[in-house]
N, C-alpha and C positions, 0 to 999 in steps of 0.2 A: 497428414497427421490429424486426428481426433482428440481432444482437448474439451472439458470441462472448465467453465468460469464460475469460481466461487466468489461469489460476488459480494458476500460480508454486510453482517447487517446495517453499518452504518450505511453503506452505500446504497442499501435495499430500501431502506429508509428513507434517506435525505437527498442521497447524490445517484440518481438513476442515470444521469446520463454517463455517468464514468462507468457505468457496465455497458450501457448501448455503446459508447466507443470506443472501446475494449473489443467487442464482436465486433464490430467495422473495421479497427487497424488489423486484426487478426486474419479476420477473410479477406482482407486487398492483400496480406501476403500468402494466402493462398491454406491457411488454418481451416478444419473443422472445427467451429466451435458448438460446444453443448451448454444450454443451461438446465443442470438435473433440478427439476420444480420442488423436491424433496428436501432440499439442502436449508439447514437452518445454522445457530451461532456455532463455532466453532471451540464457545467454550474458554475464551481468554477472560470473559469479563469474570464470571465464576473462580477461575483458577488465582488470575491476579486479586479476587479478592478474600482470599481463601477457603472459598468452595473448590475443594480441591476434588473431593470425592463426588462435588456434583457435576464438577466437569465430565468426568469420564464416562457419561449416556450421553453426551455431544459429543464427544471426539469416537465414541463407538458408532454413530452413525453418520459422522462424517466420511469413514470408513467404510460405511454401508454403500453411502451416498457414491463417492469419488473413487472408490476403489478397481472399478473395471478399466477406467479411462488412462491413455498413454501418459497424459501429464494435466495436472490442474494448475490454472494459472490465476492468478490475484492480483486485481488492484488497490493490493495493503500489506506493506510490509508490517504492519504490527501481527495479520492474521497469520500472514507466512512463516514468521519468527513464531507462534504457538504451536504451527504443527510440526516445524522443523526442527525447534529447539526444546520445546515445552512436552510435544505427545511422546517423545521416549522417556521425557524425567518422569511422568506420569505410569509407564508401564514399567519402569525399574521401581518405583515406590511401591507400587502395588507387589511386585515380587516381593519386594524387600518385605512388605508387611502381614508376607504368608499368604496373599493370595492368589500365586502360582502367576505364570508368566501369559496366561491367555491376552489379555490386554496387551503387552508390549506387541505377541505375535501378531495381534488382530491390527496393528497399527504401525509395524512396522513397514509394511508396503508404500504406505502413502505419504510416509516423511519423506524421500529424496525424490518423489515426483510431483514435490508441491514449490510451484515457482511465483517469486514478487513478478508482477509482467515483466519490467528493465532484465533481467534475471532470464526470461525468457527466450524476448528477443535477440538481447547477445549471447548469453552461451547455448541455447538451445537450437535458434534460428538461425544464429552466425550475421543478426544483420544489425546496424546503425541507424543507415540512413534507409528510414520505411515507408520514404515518399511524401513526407509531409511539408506543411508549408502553414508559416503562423507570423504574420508582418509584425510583429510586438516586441519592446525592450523584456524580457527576464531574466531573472534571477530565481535561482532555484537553492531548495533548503530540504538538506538528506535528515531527514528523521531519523530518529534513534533507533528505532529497530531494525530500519534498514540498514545503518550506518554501523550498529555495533550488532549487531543480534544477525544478520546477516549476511553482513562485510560484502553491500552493496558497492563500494567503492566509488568508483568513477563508469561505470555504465549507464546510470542515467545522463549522465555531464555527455557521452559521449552522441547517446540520442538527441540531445537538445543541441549538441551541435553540430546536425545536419540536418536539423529544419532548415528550409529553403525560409527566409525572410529573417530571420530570430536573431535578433541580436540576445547572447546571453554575456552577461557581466556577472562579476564575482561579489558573493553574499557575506560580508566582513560578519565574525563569530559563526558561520557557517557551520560548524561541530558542534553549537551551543544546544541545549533544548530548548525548544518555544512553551515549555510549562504545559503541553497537557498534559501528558503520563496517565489518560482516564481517572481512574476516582482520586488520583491526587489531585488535581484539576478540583474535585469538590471538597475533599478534605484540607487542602493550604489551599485557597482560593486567592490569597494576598501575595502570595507570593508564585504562585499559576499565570496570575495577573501581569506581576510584576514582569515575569520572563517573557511573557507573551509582546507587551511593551516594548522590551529591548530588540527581541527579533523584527517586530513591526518595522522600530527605527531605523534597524539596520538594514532593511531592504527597501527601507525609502530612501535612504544615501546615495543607494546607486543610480538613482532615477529611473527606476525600471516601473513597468505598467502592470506588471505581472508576478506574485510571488507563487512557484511553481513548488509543488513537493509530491512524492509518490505515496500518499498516505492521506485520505479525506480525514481523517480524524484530525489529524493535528490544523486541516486548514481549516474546520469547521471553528476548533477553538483562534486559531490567526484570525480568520475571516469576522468573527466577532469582537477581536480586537481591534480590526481595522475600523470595523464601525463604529466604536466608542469612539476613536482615535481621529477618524472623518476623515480618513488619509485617500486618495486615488488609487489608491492600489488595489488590484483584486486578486485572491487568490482562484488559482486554476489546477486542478490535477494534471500531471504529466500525460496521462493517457489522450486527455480530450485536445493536448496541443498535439499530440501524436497523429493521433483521427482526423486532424485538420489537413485539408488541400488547395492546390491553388486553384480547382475548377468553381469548388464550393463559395471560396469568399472573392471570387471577383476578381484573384490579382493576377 
C-alpha cells in the first residue's frame, strides 16, 4: 500500500519528529509512505475562525495535493475531523449558496480516505500490536476531535496496550477537554488555563511519567502547563511511543 502523510502544520512546525515516526512505524509494517512536498494547511484554522470562504483554496488543493493516493494518514485528529467532517459541510454550503456543486465534487474523493493514524492501523491495517516497546508508566488523553468528531473510541487504548514495557493507567475526567480548542485558547485564556490545570492534575494522580494523546496541538497547550505547574510529567504523542523498540532503547 502507498499512502501519503499529511503531516499538519503544527507538527511541520514544532513537532517534526511525530512525522519522522509516523514514517518508521509505518514502513516496519511494511507501508509506502509519501510526503507530497506541496502539501500546506488544511484549512481548519480559517474555517474555525470564520474564514469560511478562505478555506476553500486550501481544501482545493489539499485535493490537488492528496488525491491520487490510496489513503492519507495523519498524526491529528483535529486535521482529520476538518476533512472528514468539515470539507462536505464546506461543498454543500457552496451549493447551497448558488455556486453549483464543483467543490463538493472536487472533495468528495478525499474525505473517506483520510485517516487519524490510530484509525489507520486498526481498521485499515487490522493491527494492535505494531511491535513496539516503551518501559514508561502512561496515561493517555482522547482529545475532542478524536473522541467526538471522529468516534475514535478505544483504538488508541487498544495500541497502547500492546506496547511491550507500558504500563498504562486510567486518566480520571478522561472525556474532559484540556481547554485548548485553538483560538479559544486565546480568546478565554483564564479559563483555557483553568482547564488545562484540571487535566495536568488529573494525570499526575495516576503516577504516570507520561501524558500521551493523539493530537500535538492539545500537548503543545498540556505541555506548557506542565511547565508553569513544574510537574514531572511529560507529554509524548502516541505515534513516537508507537516508533519505539526494544533494539533502540537498550531493553
Amino acid at each position: 500500500m502507498r499512502v501519503a502523510l499529511f503531516l499538519t502544520c503544527v507538527n511541520d512546525t514544532l513537532y517534526p519528529d511525530t512525522g519522522r515516526a509516523v514514517v518508521k512505524l509505518l514502513t516496519r509494517l511494511g507501508v509506502e509512505v509519501d510526503f507530497p512536498m506541496a502539501q500546506t494547511c488544511c484549512g481548519q484554522a480559517h474555517y474555525n475562525t470564520g474564514y469560511r470562504h478562505e478555506a476553500e483554496p486550501l481544501a482545493r488543493h489539499f485535493s490537488d495535493v492528496f488525491g491520487a493516493y490510496e489513503a492519507i494518514v495523519t498524526p491529528s485528529g483535529s486535521c482529520a475531523a476538518m476533512v472528514r467532517e468539515l470539507y462536505p459541510r464546506m461543498g454543500e454550503r457552496a451549493r447551497a449558496e448558488g455556486r453549483g456543486g464543483g467543490l463538493a465534487t472536487l472533495l468528495g474523493p478525499v474525505v473517506p480516505k483520510t485517516y487519524e493514524l490510530t484509525e489507520f492501523l486498526v481498521d485499515v491495517l487490522g493491527v494492535t500490536d505494531v511491535g513496539a516497546y516503551y518501559p514508561h508508566r502512561v496515561t493517555y488523553h482522547p482529545t475532542c476531535h478524536g473522541l467526538r468528531s471522529l468516534g475514535l473510541g478505544d483504538r488508541p487504548l487498544r495500541l497502547l496496550r500492546a506496547v511491550r514495557g507500558l504500563e498504562l493507567v486510567e486518566l480520571p475526567g478522561a472525556e474532559e477537554c484540556c481547554g485548548f480548542g485553538g483560538t479559544f485558547a486565546l480568546k478565554n485564556p483564564d479559563v483555557s488555563a483553568a482547564m488545562g490545570t484540571d487535566k495536568v492534575r488529573s494525570a499526575e494522580s495516576t503516577g504516570a511519567e507520561v501524558l500521551c494523546a493523539a493530537d500535538n496541538s492539545c500537548l503543545l497547550h498540556l505541555g506548557g502547563t506542565m511547565t508553569r505547574l513544574g510537574t514531572p510529567l511529560r507529554p509524548v504523542h502516541l505515534a513516537e511511543i508507537l516508533a519505539g523498540t526494544e533494539t533502540e532503547t537498550g531493553g
